[in-house]
C-alpha positions in Angstrom: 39.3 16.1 -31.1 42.3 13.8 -30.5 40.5 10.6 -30.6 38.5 11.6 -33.7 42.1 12.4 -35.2 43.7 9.0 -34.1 40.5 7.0 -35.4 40.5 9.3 -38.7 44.1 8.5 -39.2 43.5 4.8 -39.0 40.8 4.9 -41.4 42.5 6.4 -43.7 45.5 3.8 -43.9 42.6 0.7 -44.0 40.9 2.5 -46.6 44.1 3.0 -48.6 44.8 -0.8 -47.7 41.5 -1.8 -49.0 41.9 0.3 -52.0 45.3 -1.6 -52.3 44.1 -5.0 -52.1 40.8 -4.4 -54.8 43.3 -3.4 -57.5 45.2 -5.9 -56.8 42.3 -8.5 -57.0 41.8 -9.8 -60.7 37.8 -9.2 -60.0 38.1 -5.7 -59.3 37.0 -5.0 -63.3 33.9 -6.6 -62.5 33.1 -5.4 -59.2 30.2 -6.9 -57.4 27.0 -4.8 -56.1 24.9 -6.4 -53.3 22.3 -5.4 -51.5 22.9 -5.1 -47.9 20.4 -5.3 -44.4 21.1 -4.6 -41.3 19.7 -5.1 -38.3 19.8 -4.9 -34.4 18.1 -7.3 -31.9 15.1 -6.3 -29.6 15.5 -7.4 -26.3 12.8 -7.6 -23.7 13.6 -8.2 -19.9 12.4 -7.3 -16.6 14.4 -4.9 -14.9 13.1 -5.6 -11.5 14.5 -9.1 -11.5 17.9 -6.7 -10.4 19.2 -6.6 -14.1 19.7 -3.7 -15.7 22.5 -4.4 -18.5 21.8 -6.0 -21.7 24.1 -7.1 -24.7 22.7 -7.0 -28.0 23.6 -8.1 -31.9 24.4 -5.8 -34.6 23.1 -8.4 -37.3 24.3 -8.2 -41.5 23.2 -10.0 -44.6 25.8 -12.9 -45.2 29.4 -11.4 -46.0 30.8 -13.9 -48.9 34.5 -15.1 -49.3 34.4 -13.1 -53.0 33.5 -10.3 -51.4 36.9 -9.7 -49.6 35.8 -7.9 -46.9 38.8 -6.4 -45.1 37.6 -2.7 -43.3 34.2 -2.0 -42.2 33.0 1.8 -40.4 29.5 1.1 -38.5 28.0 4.3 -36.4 25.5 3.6 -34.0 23.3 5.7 -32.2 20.8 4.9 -29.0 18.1 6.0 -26.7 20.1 8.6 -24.5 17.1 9.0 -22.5 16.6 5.6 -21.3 19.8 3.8 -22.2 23.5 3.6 -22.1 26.1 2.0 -24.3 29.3 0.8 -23.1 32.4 2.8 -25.2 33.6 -0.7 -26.6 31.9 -3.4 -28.9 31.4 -6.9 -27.4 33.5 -9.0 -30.0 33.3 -13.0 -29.5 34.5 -16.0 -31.5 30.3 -16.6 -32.7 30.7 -12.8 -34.3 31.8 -11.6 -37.5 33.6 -9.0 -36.3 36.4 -11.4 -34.5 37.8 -12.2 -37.9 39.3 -8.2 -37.8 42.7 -8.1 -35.9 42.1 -4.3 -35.4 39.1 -1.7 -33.9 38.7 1.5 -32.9 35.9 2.8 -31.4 35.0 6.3 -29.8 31.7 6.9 -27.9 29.8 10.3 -28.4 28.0 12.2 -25.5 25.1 12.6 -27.9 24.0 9.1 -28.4 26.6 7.8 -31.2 29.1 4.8 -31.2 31.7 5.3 -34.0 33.5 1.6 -34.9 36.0 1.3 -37.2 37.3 -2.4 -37.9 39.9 -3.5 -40.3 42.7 -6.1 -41.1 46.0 -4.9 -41.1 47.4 -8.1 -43.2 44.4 -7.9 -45.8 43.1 -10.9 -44.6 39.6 -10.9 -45.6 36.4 -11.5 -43.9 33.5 -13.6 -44.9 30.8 -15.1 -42.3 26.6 -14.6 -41.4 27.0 -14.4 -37.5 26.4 -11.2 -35.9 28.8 -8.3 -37.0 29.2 -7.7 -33.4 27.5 -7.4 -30.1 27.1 -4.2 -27.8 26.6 -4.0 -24.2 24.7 -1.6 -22.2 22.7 -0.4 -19.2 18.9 0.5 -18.6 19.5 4.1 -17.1 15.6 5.6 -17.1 13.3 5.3 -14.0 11.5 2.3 -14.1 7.8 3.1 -14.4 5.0 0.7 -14.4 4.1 0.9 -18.4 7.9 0.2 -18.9 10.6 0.9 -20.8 11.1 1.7 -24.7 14.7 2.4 -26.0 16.0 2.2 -29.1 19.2 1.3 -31.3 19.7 1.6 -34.5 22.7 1.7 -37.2 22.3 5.0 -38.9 25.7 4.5 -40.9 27.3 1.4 -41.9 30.6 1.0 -45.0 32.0 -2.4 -46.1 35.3 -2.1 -48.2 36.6 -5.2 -50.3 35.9 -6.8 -53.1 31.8 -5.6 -53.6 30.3 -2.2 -53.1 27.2 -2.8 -50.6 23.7 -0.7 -50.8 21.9 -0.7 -47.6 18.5 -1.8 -49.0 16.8 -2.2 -44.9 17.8 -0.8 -41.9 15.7 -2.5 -38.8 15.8 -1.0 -35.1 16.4 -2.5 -32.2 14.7 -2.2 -29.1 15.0 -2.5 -25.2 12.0 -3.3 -23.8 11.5 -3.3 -19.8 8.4 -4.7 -19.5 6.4 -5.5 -16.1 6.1 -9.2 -15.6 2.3 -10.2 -14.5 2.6 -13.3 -13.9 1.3 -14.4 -10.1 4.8 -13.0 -8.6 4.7 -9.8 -9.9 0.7 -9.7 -8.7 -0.1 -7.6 -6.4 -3.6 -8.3 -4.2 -5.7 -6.3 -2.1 -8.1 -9.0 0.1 -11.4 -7.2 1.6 -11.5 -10.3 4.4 -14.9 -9.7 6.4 -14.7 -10.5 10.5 -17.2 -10.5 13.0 -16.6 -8.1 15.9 -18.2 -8.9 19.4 -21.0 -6.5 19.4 -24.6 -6.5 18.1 -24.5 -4.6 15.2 -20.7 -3.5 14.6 -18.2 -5.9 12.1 -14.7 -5.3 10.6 -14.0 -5.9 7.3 -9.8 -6.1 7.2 -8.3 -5.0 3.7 -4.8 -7.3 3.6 -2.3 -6.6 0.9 -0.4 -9.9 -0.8 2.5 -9.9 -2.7 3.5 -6.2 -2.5 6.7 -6.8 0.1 10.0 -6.8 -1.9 8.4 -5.5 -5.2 10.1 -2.0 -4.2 6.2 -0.7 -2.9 6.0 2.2 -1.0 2.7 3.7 -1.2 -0.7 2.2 -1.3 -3.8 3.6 -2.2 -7.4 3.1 -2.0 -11.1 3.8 -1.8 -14.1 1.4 -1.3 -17.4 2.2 -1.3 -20.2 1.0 1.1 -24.0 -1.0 0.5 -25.5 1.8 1.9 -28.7 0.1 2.2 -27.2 -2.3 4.4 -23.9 -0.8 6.4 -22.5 2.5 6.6 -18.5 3.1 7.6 -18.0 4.1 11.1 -14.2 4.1 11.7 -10.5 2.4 11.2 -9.4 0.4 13.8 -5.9 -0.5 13.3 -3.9 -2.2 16.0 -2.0 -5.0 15.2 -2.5 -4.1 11.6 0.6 -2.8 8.7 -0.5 0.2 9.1 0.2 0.6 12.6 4.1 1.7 12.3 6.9 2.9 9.2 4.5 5.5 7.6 5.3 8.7 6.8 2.2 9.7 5.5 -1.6 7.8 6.5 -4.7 9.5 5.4 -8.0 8.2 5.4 -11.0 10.1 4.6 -15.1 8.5 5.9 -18.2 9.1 5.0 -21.0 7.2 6.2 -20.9 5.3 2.2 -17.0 6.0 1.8 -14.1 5.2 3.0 -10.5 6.3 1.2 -7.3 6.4 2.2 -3.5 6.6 1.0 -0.2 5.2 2.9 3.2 6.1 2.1 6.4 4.4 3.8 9.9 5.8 4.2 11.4 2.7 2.8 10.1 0.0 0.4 7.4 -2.7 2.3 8.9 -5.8 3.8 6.0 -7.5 5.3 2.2 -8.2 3.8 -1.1 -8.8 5.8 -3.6 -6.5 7.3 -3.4 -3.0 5.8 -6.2 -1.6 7.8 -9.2 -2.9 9.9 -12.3 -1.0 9.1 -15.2 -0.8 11.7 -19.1 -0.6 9.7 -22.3 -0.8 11.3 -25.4 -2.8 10.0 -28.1 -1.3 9.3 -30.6 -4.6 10.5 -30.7 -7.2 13.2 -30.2 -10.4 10.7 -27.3 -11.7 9.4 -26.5 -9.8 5.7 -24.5 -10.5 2.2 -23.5 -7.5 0.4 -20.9 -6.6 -2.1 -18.3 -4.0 -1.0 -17.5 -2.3 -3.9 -13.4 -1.3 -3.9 -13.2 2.0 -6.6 -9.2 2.1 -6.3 -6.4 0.5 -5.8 -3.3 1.9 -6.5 1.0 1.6 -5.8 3.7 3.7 -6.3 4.7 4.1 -9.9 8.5 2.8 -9.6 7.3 -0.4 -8.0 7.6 -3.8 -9.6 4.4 -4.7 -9.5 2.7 -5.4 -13.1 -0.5 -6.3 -11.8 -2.5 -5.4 -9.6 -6.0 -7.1 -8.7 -9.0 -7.2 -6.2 -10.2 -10.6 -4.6 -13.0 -11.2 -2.0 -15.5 -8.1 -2.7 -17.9 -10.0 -0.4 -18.3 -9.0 3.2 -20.9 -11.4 5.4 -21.2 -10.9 8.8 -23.2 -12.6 11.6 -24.7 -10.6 15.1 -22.5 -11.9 17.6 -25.2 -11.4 20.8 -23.1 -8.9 23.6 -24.5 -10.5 27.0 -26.0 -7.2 28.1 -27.0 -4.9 24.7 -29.0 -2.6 26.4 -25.7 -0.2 26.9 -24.1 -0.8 23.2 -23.8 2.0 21.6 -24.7 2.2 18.0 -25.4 5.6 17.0 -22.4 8.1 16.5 -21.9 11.1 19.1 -20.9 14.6 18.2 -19.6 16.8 20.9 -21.8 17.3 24.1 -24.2 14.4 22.7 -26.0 11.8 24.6 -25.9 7.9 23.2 -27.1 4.8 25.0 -26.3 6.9 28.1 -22.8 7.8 27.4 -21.8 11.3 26.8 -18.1 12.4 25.6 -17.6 15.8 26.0 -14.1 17.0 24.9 -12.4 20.3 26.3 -11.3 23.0 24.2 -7.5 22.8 25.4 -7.6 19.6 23.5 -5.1 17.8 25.8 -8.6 16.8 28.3 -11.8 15.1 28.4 -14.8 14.2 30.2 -17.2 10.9 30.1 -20.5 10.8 31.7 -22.4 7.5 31.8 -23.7 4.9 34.2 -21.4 2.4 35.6 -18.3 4.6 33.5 -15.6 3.8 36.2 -15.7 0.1 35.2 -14.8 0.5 31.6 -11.1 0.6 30.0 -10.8 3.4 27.8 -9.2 3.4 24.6 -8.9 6.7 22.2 -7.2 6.4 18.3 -7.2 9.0 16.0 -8.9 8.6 12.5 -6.3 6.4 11.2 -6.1 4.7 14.2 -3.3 5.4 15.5 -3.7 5.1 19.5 -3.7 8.0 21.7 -0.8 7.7 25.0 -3.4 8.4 28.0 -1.8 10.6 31.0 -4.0 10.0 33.5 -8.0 8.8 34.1 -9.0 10.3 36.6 -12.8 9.2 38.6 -15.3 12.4 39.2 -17.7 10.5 41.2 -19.7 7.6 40.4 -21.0 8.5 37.0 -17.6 10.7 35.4 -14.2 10.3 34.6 -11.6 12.9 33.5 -9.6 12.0 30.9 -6.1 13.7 30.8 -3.9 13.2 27.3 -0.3 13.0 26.9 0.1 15.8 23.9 -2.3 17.5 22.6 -3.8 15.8 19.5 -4.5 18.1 16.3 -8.2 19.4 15.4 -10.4 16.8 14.2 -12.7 13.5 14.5 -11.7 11.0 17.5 -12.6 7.3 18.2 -13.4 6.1 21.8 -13.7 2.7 22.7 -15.2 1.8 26.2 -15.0 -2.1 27.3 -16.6 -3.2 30.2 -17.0 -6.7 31.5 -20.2 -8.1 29.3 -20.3 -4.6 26.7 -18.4 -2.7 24.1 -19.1 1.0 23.4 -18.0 2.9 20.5 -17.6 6.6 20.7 -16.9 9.1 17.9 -15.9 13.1 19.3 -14.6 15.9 18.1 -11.8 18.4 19.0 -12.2 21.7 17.8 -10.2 24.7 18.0 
């Protein structure tokens, strides 16, 4: 290799200068043996601050004016995984290494710095500063346990007046850790609401703190009081989960509810992730813990901690004026409820509903995730039926009606089937 040459070239004239100036020296009879340490710094830093670079001190036991120091050869080697040196040493007037008028220094693909330094005039060196410094860049994926590099000095050769021993070699490291403090938090709120029937609520889950912490995805699972509530549906209009997803999944059971969002580009806003519709179980008022199993972000966020806050949901009857047509029980296909029956075609693009005073209700459909369904046309069969025509034909699955009259809500849950 040409560089290799150059560099071995040069050593060899320092070495023969060095060799020059010890017999010239009136100590070189008696010369002195020292123990020698080394050392690099450990840096921690959080990468998501927008830094990825680092400079770092290559550290020596105090070099003494008798020792003559006038060449030195230091090899280091790093992290090639994680990290990337620079292919020159950092020198500064606070280092050691400044006192040299001459380096060389070639960088190897597989991890090694070779650094030759040396004083053409035999000036010698003496100082305890830093040898020198060395710059690089964090280069792995940032992952929420963080970074672990290393650098170390496998090779290091003073020439001068005394012959060094390396007696302790330390590492360095570059450590990317996740900050927790409160702006590196993330939050997930379960916020209870009362809704304006008898015996249906929404319990909102709002994210804090997740915008510009590169988020993506968000994950999560709660679990209901079963003795008390059971999930019905999501309800999610005017919610962050209405729009930017490239993925939305959520999975119910009457004591479960999970669910997983993924974005096409990092989140820039926080509030209400979803709105979740329960029902309760009794007439009176209730306080019941609603237990949140998971909570989880994408692993290249910034985030280094993530917790849970308000696991409490209350909720208060708010009295419909007329609950003798609430529904509160679900519907599967064909199935009567409080005098309302949904009954979905097989083409999956139509629709009929049956029930008492059904012309004078606004209709509403959402799919499980709640994203709303465009409505072609509603079309009145008589007094007691209306034909529901769709704009595209949803896929196979569980639907969510919602039927508002003037003094009622009714809450529907159908099917379409293949």
């Amino acid at each position: 290799m040409v560089i290799r040459g150059v560099i071995q070239r040069y050593w060899s004239t320092i070495a023969l200068l060095a060799a020059i100036a010890c017999l010239g020296s009136p100590d070189t009879a008696a010369q002195q043996v020292r123990p020698l340490e080394v050392w690099v710094d450990t840096l921690q830093f959080n990468v998501c601050d927008g830094q990825k670079g680092f400079i770092m001190a290559v550290h020596t036991s105090p070099i003494l004016v008798s020792d003559s120091l006038v060449s030195a050869e230091v090899i280091l080697s790093w992290d090639i995984r994680k990290l990337d040196l620079e292919s020159d040493a950092i020198f500064s007037s606070e280092t050691l290494g400044k006192q040299f008028d001459e380096r060389k220094v070639e960088k190897l693909p597989n991890g090694v710095l070779h650094i030759q330094m040396g004083n053409t005039s035999l000036r010698p060196v003496f100082g305890s500063k830093p040898l020198f410094y060395v710059k690089g860049i964090v280069t792995a994926p940032d992952t929420v346990t963080g970074l672990d590099g290393w650098i170390t000095v496998t090779s290091v050769r003073f020439f001068g007046n005394t012959e060094f021993n390396l007696v302790e070699n330390r590492v360095g490291f570059v450590r990317v850790n996740r900050d927790t403090t409160p702006a590196y938090t993330g939050t997930l709120r379960v916020a209870p609401s009362s809704f304006d029937t008898v015996r249906f609520d929404t319990v909102a889950l709002t994210i804090q703190n997740l915008k510009g912490r590169r988020v993506n995805e968000v994950s999560f699972a709660l679990k209901a009081d079963a003795s008390n509530y059971e999930f019905i549906d999501t309800l999610q209009r005017g919610t962050l989960a209405d729009g930017g997803w490239v993925t939305k999944s959520v999975t119910i059971s009457p004591d479960s509810i999970g669910g997983r969002f993924v974005a096409s580009n990092d989140l820039t806003a926080d509030g209400d992730l979803i709105r979740i519709i329960l029902r309760r179980k009794n007439d009176s008022a209730f306080s019941s813990a609603l237990e949140v199993d998971r909570f989880t972000v994408n692993r290249e966020s910034c985030l280094g901690k993530l917790i849970i806050e308000d696991g409490q949901i209350s909720a208060v009857a708010v009295p419909s004026v007329d609950t003798s047509t609430v529904s509160v029980q679900e519907e599967r296909q064909g199935e009567k409820s409080s005098g309302i029956t949904v009954i979905p075609e097989r083409d999956r693009r139509s629709l009929r509903v049956m029930g008492e005073g059904i012309q004078g209700k606004a209709i509403e459909i959402f799919d499980v995730v709640g994203t709303k369904l465009s409505l072609q046309s509603v079309e009145p069969r008589g007094a007691s039926m209306v034909e529901i025509r769709l704009a595209t034909q949803p896929p196979s699955g569980t639907y969510f009606m919602v039927l508002r009259g003037r003094n009622e809500i009714v809450y529907k849950q159908f099917t379409f089937i293949k």
